[in-house]
Phi, psi and omega in degrees: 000149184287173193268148174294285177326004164233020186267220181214127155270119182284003162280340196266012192246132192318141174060022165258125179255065176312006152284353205064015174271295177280156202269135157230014159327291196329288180347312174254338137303279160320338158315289195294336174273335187296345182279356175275319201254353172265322184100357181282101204304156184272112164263125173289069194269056188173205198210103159255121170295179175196162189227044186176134203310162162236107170246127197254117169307182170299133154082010162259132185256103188249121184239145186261188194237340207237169207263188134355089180293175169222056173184152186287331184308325209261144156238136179301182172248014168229094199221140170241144175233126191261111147312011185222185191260149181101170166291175219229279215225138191275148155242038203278019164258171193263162164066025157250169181168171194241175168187116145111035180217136177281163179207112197243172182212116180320166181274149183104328175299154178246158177117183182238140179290340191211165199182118173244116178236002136268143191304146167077022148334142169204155179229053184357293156208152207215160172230166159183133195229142144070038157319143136267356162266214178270162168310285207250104179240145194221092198128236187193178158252097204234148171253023196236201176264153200294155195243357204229156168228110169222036152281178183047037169300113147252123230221113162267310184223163188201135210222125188215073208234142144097338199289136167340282196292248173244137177321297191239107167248139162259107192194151178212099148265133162230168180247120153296158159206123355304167173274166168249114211323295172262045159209088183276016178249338170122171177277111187300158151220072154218032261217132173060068162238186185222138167244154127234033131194182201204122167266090133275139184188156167063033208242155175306261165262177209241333195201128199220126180259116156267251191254093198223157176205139159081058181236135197230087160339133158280238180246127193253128160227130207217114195235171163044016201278122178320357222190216178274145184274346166218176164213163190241124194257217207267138190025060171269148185211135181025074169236154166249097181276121183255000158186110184253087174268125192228143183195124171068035192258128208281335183277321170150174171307299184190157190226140171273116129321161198287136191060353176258160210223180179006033131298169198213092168279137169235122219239169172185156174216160161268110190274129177101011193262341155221192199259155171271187185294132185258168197200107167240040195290315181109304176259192195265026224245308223262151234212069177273160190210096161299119161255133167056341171311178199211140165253021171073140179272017183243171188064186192259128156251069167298311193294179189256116155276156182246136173235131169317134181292003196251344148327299189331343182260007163292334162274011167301124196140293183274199195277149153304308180312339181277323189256353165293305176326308187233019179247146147217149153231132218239346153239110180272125202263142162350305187236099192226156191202137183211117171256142175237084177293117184277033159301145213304334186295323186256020141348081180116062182232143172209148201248101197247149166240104153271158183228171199253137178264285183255136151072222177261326183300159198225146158220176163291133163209001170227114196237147175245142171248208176268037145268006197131312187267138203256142162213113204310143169229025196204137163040000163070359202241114168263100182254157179238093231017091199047000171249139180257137197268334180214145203236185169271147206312153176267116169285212208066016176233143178260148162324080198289157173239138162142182172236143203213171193259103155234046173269167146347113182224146171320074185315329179278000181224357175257139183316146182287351168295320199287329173279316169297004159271312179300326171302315183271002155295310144344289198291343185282324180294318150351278194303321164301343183225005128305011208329006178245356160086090190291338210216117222228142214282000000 
């Protein structure tokens, strides 16, 4: 962390009140404009209220002396408390960013504390408490075509308690013109940042991805959040959570959304302490990886989530239709076996192998059920190391009756009665050892 002894002190500027008693906003505008012309970052060496956005230009740096809270209640001693109905700090120049300082909110306030719209935002470490919005929002809301660069962002630790909304939102809506074909929320610009790691808690949802793509999430941890402890909201696309930890969050572990696609969770719980992840996305793209995790006894579960296999007895229980629905394996290991146990409680349990056609979607195309019986479910046609042995049924043939002779006969002495019995012992065997009917009525 930078050193304060190189810094601009915010104490030093006419009408900066470092109790939090007097409004200083004047105060943290003139820091930031002497830090636009020295080049020097601002130490927040105090508790400033402020009544008005604060918006930070490019390459300003506001940094603290004091560590972190780990409760929505408490304030640091490098702390901005934002005092109005609205958003409290602007970050909309690139290659700006805070590292050791909070950003609080009277109780009561409507708005969001923090708000990033340049690129290369970076936080070392952030606090940020008692949103009446989101906490932390990283992108925009736009009703025109886009105006903002808030890629490449990174967050090393981020402490997120108390928001209306969401602790941490990633989102960029826009109208493009032209518009663009596969982005019907607009082409994001909040895109490829990185956290590793996260305190959310006591928060709306504790941690929410919208319309964002290649962003790559550390260790989340989202306890006590009014809502979901995370969400993928509508075409968040190929972001990577690489470990998401949830507990007691009232709404469930986390919700997938309508659209959203190739994302990749490695999800965990406290078990039985919320509800499990629900997934209304629609397709087969997103990929969760469970510990103690639930794929929830609620919601649309259309996509195929991927599960460890030692997952698998988390559907114990359920329908066959439940378990095609939500196992998919979609990187198949040299060698792979799925054992089912067919007992009277999983009675009608079946075993699909789907594979990808189009697009993202999977279909069926192979089924075991737990009797036994195997059934071709995509073109009817069987080969055994590429050749093919069996096809889909020929009609014209009826169902033969009857009792027929099948020993052995002489071909060169036998009566055409004797071959046309013999023909119709054939077709019964036909029918009799084909059992989906190669020869078919």
């Amino acid at each position: 962390m930078t050193n304060c002894c190189a810094t601009i002190a915010l104490s030093a500027f006419d009408g900066a009140d470092p109790t939090g008693v007097a409004d200083s906003t004047a105060a943290i505008e003139a820091a930031i404009a002497d830090s636009l012309v020295s080049g020097r970052p601002i130490c927040v060496d105090g508790r400033y209220r402020h009544t008005a956005t604060i918006t930070v230009p490019a390459r300003v740096l506001f940094v603290g002396a004091d560590t972190l809270v780990s409760d929505r209640s408490l304030r640091s001693n490098a702390c901005f408390i934002k005092d109005f109905d609205g958003l409290g700090f602007l970050f909309s120049g690139p290659e700006s960013g805070t590292d050791g300082v909070q950003y609080d909110s009277v109780a009561g306030r409507t708005g969001d504390n923090v708000q990033v719209t340049g690129s290369r935002w970076q936080a070392p470490r952030i606090c940020v408490t008692n949103a009446g919005g989101n906490n932390l929002f990283i992108g925009a809301h736009e009703s025109g075509p886009p105006t903002i660069n808030a890629n490449l962002w990174w967050i090393g630790r981020l402490h997120s308690y108390g928001a209306g909304a969401a602790g941490l939102l990633v989102d960029h809506i826009n109208v493009p013109n032209p518009p663009e074909e596969n982005y019907p929320l607009g082409l994001p610009n909040c895109n490829a940042g990185t956290l590793d790691s996260a305190d959310l808690r006591d928060n709306g949802d504790g941690w929410k991805l919208g319309n964002t793509i290649d962003n790559d999430l550390g260790h989340l941890v989202s306890q006590g959040n009014a809502d979901y402890g995370g969400v993928l909201g509508s075409y968040a696309r190929n972001n990577f959570v690489r470990k998401s930890y949830t507990e007691g969050n009232a709404a469930g572990d986390g919700k997938i959304h309508e659209h959203a696609a190739q994302n990749r969770l490695f999800v965990s719980r406290a078990v039985t302490l919320s509800p499990g992840w629900a997934d209304g996305s629609g397709n087969a793209s997103n990929q969760l990886h469970g510990h103690n995790s639930s794929i929830g006894e609620t919601g649309n579960f259309d996509t195929v989530p991927w599960y460890w296999p030692e997952d698998l007895n988390q559907l114990a229980g359920r329908d066959s239709v439940a378990l095609r629905q939500y196992v998919g394996i979609n990187l198949i290991p040299s060698e792979l076996r799925t054992d089912i146990d067919g007992t009277p409680s999983t009675t009608g349990s079946r075993w699909t192998v789907a594979t990808r056609t189009t697009g993202i979607g999977l279909e069926d195309k192979l089924s075991v059920d737990n009797a036994g019986n195997v059934e071709i479910l995509k073109n009817r046609v069987l080969r055994i190391a590429g050749e093919q042995v069996l096809a889909s049924p020929r009609p014209g043939w009826s169902v033969p009756t009857g009792a027929a002779d099948r020993t052995a006969f002489d071909t060169g002495t036998v009566t055409l009665a004797g071959l046309a019995e013999r023909v119709k012992a054939l077709i019964d065997d036909l029918h009799a050892i084909a059992g989906m009917g190669i020869l078919k009525a």
